[in-house]
LOMARSE-947657 format. One line per 8 residues: number of its first residue (from 1); their letters; for each residue x, y, z of N, C-alpha, C. Coordinates in Angstrom, 3 decimals. Atoms other than C-alpha are relative to their C-alpha. Layout:
<sites>
NUM> A> X/Y/Z/X/Y/Z/X/Y/Z  ...
</sites>
This chain:
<sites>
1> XXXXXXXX> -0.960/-0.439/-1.022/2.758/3.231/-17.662/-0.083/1.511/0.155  -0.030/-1.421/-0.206/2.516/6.400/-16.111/0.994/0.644/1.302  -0.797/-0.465/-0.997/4.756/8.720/-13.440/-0.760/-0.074/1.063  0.656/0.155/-1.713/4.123/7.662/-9.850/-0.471/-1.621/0.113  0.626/1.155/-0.035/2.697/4.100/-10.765/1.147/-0.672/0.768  -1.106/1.186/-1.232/4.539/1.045/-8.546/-0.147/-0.804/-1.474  -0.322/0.621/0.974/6.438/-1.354/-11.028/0.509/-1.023/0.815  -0.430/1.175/-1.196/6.791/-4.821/-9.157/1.193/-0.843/-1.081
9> XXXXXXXX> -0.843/0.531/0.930/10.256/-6.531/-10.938/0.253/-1.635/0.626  -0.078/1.532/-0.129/10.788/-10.164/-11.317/1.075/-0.368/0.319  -0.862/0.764/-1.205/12.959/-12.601/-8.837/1.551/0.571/-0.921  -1.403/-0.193/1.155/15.893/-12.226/-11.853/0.174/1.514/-0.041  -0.251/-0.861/1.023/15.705/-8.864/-12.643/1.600/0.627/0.660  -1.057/-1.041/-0.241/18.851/-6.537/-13.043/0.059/0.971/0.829  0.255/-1.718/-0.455/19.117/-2.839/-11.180/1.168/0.380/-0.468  -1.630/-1.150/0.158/21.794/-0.201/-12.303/-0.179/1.366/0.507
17> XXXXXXXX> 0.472/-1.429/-0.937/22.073/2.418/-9.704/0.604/1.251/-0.725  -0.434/-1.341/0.712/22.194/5.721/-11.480/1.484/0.864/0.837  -0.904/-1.291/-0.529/24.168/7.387/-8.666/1.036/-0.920/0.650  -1.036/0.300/-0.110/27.442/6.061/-8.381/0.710/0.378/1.406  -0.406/-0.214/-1.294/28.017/7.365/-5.209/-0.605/-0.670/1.346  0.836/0.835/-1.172/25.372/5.477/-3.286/0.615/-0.630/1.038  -0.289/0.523/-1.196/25.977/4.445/0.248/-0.177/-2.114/-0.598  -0.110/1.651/0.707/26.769/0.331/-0.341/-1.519/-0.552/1.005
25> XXXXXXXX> 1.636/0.777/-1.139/23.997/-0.003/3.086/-1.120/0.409/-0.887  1.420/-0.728/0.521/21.575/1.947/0.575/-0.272/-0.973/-1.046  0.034/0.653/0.934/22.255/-0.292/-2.093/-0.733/-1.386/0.070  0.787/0.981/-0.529/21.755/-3.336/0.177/-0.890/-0.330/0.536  1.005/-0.533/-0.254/18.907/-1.768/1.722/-1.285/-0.124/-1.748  0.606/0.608/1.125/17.310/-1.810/-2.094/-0.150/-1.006/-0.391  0.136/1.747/0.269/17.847/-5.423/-2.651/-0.727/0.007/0.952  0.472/0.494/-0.751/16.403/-5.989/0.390/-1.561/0.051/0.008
33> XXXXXXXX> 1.534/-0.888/0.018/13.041/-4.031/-0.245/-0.437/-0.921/-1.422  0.621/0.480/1.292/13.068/-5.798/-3.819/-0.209/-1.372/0.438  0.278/1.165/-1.155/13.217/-9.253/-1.909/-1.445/-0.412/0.225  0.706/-0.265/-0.854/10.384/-8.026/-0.121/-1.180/0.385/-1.465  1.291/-0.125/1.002/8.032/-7.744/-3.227/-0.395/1.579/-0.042  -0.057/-1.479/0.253/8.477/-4.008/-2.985/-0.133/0.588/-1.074  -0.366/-0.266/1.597/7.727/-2.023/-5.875/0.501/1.083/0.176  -0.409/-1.484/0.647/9.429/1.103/-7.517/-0.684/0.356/-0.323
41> XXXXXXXX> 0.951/-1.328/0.298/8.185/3.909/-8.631/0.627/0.718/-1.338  -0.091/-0.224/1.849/7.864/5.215/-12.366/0.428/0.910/0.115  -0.449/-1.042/-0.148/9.650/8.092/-12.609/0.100/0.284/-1.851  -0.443/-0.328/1.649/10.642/10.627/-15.708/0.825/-0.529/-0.812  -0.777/1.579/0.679/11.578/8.303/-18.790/1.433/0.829/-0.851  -0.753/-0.594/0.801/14.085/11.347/-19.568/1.454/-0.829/-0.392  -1.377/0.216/0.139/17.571/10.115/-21.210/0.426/-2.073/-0.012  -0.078/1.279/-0.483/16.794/6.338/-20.969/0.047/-0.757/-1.683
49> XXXXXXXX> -0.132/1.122/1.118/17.754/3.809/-23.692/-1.364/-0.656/-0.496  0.924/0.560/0.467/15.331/1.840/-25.695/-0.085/-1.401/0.487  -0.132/1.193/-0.468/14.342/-1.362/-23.796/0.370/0.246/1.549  -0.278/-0.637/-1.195/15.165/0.432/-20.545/-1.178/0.853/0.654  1.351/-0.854/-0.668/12.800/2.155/-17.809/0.713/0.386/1.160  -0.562/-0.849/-0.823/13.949/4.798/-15.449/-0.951/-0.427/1.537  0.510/0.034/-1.635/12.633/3.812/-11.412/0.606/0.412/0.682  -0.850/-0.486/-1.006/13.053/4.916/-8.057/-0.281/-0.426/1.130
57> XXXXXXXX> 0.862/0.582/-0.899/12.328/3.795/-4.726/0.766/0.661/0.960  -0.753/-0.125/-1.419/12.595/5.157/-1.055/0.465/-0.833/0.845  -0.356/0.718/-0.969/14.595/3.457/1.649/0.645/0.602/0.813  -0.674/0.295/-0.911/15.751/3.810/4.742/0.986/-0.374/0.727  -1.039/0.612/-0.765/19.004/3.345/6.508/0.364/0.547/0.966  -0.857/-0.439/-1.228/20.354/4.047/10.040/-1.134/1.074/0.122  0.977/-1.075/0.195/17.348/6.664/9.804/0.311/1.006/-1.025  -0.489/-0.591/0.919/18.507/8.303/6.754/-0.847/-0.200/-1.463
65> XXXXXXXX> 0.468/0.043/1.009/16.205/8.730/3.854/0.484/0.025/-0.965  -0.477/-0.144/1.615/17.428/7.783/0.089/-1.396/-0.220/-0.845  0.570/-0.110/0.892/15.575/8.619/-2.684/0.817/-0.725/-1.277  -1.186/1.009/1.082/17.736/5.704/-5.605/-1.347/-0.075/-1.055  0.427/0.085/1.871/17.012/6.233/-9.328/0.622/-1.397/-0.512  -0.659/0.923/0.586/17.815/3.093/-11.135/-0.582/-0.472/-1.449  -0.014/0.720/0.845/17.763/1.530/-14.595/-0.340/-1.416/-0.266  0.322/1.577/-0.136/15.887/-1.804/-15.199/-0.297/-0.457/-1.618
73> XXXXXXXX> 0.710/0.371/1.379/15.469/-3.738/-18.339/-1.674/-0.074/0.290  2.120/-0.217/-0.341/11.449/-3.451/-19.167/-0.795/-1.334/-0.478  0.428/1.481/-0.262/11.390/-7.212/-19.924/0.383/-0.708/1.313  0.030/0.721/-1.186/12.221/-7.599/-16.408/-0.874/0.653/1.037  0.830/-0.488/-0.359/9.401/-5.792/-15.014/-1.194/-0.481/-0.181  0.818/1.004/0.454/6.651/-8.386/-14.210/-1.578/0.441/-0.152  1.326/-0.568/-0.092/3.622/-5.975/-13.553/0.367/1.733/0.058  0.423/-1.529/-0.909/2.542/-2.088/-13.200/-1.053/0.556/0.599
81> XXXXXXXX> 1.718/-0.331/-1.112/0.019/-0.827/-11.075/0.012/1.645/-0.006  0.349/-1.187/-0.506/-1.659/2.524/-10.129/0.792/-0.306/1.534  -0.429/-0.205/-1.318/0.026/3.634/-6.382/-1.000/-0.238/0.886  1.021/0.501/-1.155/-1.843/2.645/-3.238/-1.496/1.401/0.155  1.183/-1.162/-0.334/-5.287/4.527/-3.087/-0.095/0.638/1.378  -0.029/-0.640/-1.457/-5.904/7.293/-0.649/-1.266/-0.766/1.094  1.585/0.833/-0.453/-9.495/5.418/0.078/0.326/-1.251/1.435  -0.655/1.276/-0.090/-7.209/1.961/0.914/0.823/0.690/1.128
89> XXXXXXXX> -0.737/-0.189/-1.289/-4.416/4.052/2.991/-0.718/0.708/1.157  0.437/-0.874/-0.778/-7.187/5.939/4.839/-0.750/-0.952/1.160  0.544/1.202/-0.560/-8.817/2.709/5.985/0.707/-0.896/0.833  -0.826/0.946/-0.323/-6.039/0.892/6.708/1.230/0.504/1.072  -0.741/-0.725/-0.772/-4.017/3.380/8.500/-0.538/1.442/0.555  0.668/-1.018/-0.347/-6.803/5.340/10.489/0.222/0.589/0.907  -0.488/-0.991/-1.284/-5.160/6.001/13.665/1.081/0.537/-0.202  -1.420/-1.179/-0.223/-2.028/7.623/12.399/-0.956/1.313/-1.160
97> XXXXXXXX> 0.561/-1.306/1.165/-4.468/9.575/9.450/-1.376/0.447/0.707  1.445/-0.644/-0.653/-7.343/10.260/11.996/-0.322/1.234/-0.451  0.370/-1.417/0.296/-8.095/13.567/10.033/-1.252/-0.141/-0.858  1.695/0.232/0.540/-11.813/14.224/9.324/0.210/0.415/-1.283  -0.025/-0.813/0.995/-10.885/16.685/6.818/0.230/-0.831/-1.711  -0.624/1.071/1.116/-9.021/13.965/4.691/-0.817/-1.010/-0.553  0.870/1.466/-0.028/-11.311/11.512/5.184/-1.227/0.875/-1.072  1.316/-0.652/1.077/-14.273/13.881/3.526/0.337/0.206/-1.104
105> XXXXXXXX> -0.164/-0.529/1.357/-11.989/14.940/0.539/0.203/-1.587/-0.448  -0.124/1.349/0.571/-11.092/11.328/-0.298/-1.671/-0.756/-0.306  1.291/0.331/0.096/-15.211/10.265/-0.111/-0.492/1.275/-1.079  0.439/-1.688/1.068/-15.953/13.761/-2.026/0.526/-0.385/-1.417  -0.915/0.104/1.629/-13.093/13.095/-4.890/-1.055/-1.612/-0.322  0.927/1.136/1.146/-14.642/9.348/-5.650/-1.198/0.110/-0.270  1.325/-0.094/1.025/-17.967/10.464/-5.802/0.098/0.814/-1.045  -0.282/-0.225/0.616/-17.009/12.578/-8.229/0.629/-0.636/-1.132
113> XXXXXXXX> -0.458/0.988/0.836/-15.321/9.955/-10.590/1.327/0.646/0.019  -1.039/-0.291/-0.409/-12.098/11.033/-9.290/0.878/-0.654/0.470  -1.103/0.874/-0.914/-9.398/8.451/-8.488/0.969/0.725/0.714  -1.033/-0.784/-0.420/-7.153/9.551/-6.002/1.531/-1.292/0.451  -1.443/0.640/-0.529/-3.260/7.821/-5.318/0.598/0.675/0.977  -0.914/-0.663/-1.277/-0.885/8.086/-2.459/1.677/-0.359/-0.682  -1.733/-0.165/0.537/3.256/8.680/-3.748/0.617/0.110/1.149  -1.053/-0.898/-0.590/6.234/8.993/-2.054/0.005/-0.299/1.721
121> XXXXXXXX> -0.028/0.570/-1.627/6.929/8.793/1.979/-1.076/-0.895/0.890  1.271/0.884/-0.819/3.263/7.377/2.835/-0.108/-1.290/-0.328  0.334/1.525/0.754/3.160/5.247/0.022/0.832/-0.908/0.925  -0.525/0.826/-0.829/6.044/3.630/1.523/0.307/-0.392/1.396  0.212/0.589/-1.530/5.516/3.558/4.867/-1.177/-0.905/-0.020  1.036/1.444/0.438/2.364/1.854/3.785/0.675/-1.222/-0.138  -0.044/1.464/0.288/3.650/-0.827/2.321/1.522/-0.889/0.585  -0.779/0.506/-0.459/7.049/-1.329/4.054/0.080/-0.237/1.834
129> XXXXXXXX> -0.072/-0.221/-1.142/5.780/-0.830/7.590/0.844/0.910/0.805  -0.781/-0.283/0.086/8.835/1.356/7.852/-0.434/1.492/0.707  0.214/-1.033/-0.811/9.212/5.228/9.730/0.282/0.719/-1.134  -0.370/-1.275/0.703/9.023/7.195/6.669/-0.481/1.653/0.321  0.984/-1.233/0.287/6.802/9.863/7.135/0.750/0.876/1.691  -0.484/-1.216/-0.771/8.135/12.895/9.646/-0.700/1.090/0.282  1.161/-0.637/-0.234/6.676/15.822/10.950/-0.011/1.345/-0.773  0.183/-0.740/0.859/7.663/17.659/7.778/-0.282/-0.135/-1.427
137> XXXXXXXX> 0.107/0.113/0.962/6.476/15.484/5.088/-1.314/0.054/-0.305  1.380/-0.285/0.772/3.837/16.305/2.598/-0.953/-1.747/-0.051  0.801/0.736/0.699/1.284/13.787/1.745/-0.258/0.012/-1.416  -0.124/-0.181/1.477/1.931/13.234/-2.031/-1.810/-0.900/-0.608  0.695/0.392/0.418/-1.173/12.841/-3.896/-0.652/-0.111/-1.773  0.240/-0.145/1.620/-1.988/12.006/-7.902/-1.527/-0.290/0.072  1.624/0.178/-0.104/-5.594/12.437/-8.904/-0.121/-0.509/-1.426  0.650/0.144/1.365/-7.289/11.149/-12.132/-1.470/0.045/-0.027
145> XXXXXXXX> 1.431/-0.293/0.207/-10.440/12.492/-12.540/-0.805/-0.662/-1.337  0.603/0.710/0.735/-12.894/10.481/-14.992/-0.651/1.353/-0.804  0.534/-0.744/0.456/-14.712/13.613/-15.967/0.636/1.412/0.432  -1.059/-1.791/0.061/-12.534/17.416/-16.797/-1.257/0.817/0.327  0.692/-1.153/-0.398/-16.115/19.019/-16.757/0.149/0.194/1.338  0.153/-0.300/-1.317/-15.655/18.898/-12.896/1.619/0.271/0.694  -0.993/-0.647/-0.338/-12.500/19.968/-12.360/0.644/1.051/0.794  0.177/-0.670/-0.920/-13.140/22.964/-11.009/-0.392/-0.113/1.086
153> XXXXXXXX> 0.944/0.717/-1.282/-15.543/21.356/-8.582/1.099/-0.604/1.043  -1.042/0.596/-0.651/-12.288/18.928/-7.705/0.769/1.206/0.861  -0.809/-0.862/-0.298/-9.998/21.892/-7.287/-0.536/0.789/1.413  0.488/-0.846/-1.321/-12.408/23.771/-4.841/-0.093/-0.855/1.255  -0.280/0.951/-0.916/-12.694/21.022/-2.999/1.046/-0.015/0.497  -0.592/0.625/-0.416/-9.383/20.109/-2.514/0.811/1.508/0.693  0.006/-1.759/-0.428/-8.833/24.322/-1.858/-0.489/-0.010/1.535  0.740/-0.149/-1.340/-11.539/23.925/0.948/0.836/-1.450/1.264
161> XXXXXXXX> -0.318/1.604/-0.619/-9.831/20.618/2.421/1.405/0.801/0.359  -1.752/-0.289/-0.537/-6.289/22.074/2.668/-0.135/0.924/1.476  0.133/-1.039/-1.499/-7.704/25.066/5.111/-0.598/-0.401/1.130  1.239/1.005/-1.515/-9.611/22.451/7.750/1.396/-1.467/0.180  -0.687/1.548/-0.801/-6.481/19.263/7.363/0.881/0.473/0.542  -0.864/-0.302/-0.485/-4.208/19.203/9.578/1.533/-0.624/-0.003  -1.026/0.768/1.004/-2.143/16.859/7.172/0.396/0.958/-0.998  -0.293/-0.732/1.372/-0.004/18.829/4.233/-0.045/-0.654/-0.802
169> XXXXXXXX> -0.133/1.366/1.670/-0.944/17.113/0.708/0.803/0.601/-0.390  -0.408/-1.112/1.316/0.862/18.790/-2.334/-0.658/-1.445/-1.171  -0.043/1.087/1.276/0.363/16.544/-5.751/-0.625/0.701/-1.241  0.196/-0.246/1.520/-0.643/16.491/-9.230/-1.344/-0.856/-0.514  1.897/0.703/1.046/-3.884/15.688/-11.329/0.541/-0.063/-1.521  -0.553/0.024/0.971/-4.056/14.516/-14.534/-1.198/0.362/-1.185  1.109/-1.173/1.106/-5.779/17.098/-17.332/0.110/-0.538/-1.038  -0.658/0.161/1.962/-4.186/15.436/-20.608/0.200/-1.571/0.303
177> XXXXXXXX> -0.115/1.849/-0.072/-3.611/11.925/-21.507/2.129/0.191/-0.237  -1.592/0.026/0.076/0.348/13.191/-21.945/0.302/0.986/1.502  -0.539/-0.985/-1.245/0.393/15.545/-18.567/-0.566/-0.124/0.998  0.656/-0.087/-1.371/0.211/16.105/-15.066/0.071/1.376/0.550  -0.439/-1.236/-0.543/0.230/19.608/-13.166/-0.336/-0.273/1.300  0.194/-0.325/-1.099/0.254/20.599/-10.079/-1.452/0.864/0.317  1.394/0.134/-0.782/-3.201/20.616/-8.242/0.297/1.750/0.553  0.174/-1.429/-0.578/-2.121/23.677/-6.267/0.272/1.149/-0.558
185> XXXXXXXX> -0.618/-1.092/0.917/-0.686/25.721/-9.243/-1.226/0.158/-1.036  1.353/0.075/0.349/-4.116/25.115/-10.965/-0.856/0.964/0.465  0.864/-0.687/-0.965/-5.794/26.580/-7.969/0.456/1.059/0.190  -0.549/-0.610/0.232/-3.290/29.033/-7.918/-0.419/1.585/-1.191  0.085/-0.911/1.142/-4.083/30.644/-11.335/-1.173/0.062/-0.488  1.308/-0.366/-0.556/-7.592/30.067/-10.480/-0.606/-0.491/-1.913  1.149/0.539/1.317/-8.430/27.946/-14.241/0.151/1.497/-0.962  -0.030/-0.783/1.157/-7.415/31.297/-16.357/0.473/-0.421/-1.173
193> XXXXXXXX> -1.031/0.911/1.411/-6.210/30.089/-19.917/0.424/0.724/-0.529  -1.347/-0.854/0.995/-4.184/32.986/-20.716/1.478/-0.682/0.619  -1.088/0.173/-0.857/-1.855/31.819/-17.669/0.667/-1.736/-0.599  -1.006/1.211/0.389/1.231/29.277/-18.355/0.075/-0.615/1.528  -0.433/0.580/-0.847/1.742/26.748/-16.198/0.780/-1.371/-0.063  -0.693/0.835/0.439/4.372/23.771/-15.807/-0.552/-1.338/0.086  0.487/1.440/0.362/3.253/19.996/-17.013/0.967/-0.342/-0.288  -0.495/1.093/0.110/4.817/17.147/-16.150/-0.636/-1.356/-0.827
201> XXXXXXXX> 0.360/0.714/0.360/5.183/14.264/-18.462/0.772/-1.277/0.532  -0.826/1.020/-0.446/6.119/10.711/-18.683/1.318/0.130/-1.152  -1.387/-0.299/0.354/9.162/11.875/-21.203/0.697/1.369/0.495  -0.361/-1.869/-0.318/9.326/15.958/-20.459/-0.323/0.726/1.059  0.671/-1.307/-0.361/8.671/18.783/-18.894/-0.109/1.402/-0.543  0.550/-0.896/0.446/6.952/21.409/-20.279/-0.592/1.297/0.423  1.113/-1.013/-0.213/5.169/24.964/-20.123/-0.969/0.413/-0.979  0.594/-0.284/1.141/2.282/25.503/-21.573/-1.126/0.890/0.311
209> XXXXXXXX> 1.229/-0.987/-0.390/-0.925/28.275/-21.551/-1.223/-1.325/0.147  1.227/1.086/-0.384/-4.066/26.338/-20.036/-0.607/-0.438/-1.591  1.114/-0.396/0.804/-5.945/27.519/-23.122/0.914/-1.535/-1.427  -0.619/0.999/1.479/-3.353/24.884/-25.620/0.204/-1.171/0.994  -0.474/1.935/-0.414/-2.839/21.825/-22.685/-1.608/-0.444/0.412  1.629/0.359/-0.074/-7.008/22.076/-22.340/-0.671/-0.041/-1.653  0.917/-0.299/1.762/-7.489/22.288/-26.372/-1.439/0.255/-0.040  0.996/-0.230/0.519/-10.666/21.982/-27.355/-1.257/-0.281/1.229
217> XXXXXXXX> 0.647/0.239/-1.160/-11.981/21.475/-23.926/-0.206/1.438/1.315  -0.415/-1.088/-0.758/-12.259/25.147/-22.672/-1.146/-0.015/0.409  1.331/-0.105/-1.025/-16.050/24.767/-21.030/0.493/0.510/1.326  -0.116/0.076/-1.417/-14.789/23.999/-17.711/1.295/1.130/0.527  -1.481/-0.818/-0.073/-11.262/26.265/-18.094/-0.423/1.077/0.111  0.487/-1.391/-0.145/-13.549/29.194/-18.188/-0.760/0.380/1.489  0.345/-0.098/-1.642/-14.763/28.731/-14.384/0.929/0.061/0.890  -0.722/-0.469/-1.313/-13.156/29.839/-11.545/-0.415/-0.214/1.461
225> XX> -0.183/0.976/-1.583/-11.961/28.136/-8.066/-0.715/1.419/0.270  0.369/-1.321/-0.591/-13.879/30.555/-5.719/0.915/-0.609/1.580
</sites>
């Protein structure tokens, strides 16, 4: 289980909506999506009981975006998956993503042994048919690269791809088998390993200098995005 994965829950399961204030249409709006073979989304496992798993899922009401955290037992959680590939939503939804630019970094990242995921407003307009996406939302993207020596390679890439799409990504890659950072805060600090930067986990969040969340892997940490 990792942050961002889709968690599909079984016909029985429980929900306990974290936020007590929730609109009751938002609530019934969530049943409705779980119904619908909808999955949640893994979120940080901060503050959560033992036997418990922290999710979240977007929905829709009246045109009103909720973002609902909820509590599920984790014996009622019948599968987890990686999030819909960018490869899969680029194919499948080519006339609203007609962007060349996108289309080359998504063919670029897998030859590279680079998985890439789609999070967050696309994901679910993907899979709910639904009007999430607006003409100020990012394109959330998680990467898992198979090989760190190319990292840099990824990064420049996805550097050269931001200044030609005419889509906004933001997202996170994953450097550590416990972390994720931000892709553009990477590129940012241009791979120096004196510089701190913040990693997300699936319990914490952290800061740490490149040079201690890349240990013994400083080859590639010593090259620089151009």
């Amino acid at each position: 289980m990792d942050r961002h994965d889709f968690a599909y829950l079984c016909d029985s399961a429980t929900i306990y909506f974290l936020d007590r204030t929730l609109p009751e249409c938002a609530r019934q709006k969530v049943h409705q999506l779980l119904k619908q073979n909808i999955p949640m989304t893994v979120c940080r496992q901060d503050h959560v009981e033992h036997g418990q798993v922290k999710l979240a899922i977007n929905c829709l009401v009246d045109g009103c975006k909720y973002r609902v955290a909820c509590l599920v037992d984790a014996d009622q959680i019948c599968s987890i998956t990686r999030s819909v590939s960018l490869d899969q939503l680029l194919q499948e939804q080519h006339a609203s993503l007609n962007d060349t630019a996108l289309h080359d970094l998504s063919r670029a990242l897998l030859a590279m042994d680079c998985e890439v995921y789609v999070y967050g407003s696309y994901a679910y307009q993907y899979l709910t048919k639904e009007t999430y996406v607006r003409s100020t939302s990012d394109l959330d993207l998680v990467l898992y690269p198979q090989q760190l020596s190319r990292l840099a390679e990824i990064l420049q890439r996805i550097e050269q791809v931001q200044a030609k799409s005419q889509i906004r990504f933001d997202g996170e890659i994953k450097v550590h088998s416990d972390w994720h950072v931000s892709f553009n805060e990477l590129i940012s600090v241009a791979l120096d390993q004196t510089q701190q930067i913040i990693v997300k986990g699936l319990q914490r969040v952290d800061m740490l200098r490149l040079e201690h969340l890349f240990a013994g892997n400083l080859e590639y940490a010593n090259r620089t995005v151009a």
